[in-house]
C-alpha positions, 0 to 999 in steps of 0.5 A: 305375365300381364298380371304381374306387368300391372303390380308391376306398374302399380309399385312403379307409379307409387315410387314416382308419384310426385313426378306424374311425367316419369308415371306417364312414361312408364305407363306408355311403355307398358301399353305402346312397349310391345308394338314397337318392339322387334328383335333389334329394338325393345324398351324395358322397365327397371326397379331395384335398390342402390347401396351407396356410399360417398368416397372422400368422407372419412368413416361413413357407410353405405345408405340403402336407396331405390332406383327406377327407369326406362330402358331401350335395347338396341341389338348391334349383333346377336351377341352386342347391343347398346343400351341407354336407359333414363332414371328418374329415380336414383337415390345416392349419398351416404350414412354415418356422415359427419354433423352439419350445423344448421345455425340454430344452437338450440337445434343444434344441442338437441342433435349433437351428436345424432344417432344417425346422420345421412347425406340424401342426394337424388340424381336423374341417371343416364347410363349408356351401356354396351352389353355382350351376351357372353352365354345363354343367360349370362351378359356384361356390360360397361360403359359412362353414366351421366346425372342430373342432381335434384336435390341434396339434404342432411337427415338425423336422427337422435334418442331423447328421453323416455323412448322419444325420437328427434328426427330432423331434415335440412337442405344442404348447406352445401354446394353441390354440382348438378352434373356428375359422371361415372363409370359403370360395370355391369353382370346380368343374369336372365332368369327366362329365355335368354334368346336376343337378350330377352326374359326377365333379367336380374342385375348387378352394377357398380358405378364409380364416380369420376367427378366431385360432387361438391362444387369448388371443395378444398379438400378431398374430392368427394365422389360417388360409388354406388352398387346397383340392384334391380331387375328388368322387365323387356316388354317383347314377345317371344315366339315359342317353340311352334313359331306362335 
């Protein structure tokens, strides 16, 4: 097990290493995690992918993204717990969008029409979940979801002649909300001992967003739906079967 907590840490680390804060957190869970741990309180490390999409825009599709936090179980009872939980990490928007001018017209006849077209939009995420253990193995959950967006961009991609890609990235010219809400839904199966909501867990999320994204939008709200992915690793002890 500890072996894999490195690899673990190592991928963890190199999926945030242009933000050293969010490596330090990770890395204190990882030392510090089973200290603080009792059956009532434990901290986990989540790692899984977003498939995202943006309502509101005509014809795009979901955009694969990678999502990576920090989550602190509070159990409530033996079958409810509340869990809030930090990412720093949770890559959102959209494929297949509609092509927006940068204002240079030669740039712009090079990529009109792109092949591909992506809107980027990155967001701190903080979900506070309530989850009731409705079997061994088996917990739902729901509960708001709060982002911080941190940055919004455009890349396309276009086949020129003789094999040659252009690919081009921009900053939106759009004006986005920093603050975004939504709902979240959640299964979650427990691939080891289930006992207190322990073990290495998979899960599957939907977020429905309630706000739009785009600030003072004249036209169709444009809001965020994002199915979620990822596994939790909880970094507590538990006791065999002999009480050791």
């Amino acid at each position: 097990m500890k072996r894999f907590r490195w690899l673990f840490l190592t991928t963890a680390l190199m999926g945030v290493s242009a933000t050293p804060s969010h490596g330090q957190a990770a890395l204190l869970v990882l030392l510090f995690g089973d200290k603080v741990a009792s059956e009532n309180f434990f901290f986990s490390l989540k790692f899984g992918a977003n498939l995202a999409d943006a309502t509101g825009i005509d014809n795009t599709n979901m955009k694969l993204g990678w999502n990576f936090g920090l989550l602190a179980t509070i159990k409530l009872s033996d079958r409810l717990s509340l869990v809030p939980e930090f990412a720093p990490l949770s890559q959102k928007g959209a494929k297949n969008i509609p092509f927006v001018p940068s204002g240079d017209a030669v740039l712009d006849d090079l990529i009109s029409p792109p092949d591909d077209a992506r809107l980027n939009l990155n967001y701190i995420d903080i979900p506070v979940i309530a989850k009731y253990q409705i079997a061994d193995r088996f917990a739902i959950g729901t509960g708001p979801q709060f982002g911080y967006l941190t940055s919004a961009s455009f890349d396309y991609d276009r086949g020129l002649n003789d094999d040659d890609q252009l690919a081009y990235s921009q900053a939106s010219q759009v004006t986005w909300n920093k603050f975004d809400v939504g709902w979240a839904f959640e299964l979650m199966f427990s691939l080891g001992d289930a006992r207190g909501g322990k073990g290495i867990n998979v899960h599957a999320r939907y977020t429905l967003g309630l706000l739009d994204t785009v600030k003072d939008n004249p036209g169709n709200a444009v809001k965020n739906s994002v199915f979620q992915f990822f596994v939790s690793f909880p970094f507590i002890e538990l006791a065999d079967e002999n009480g050791s």
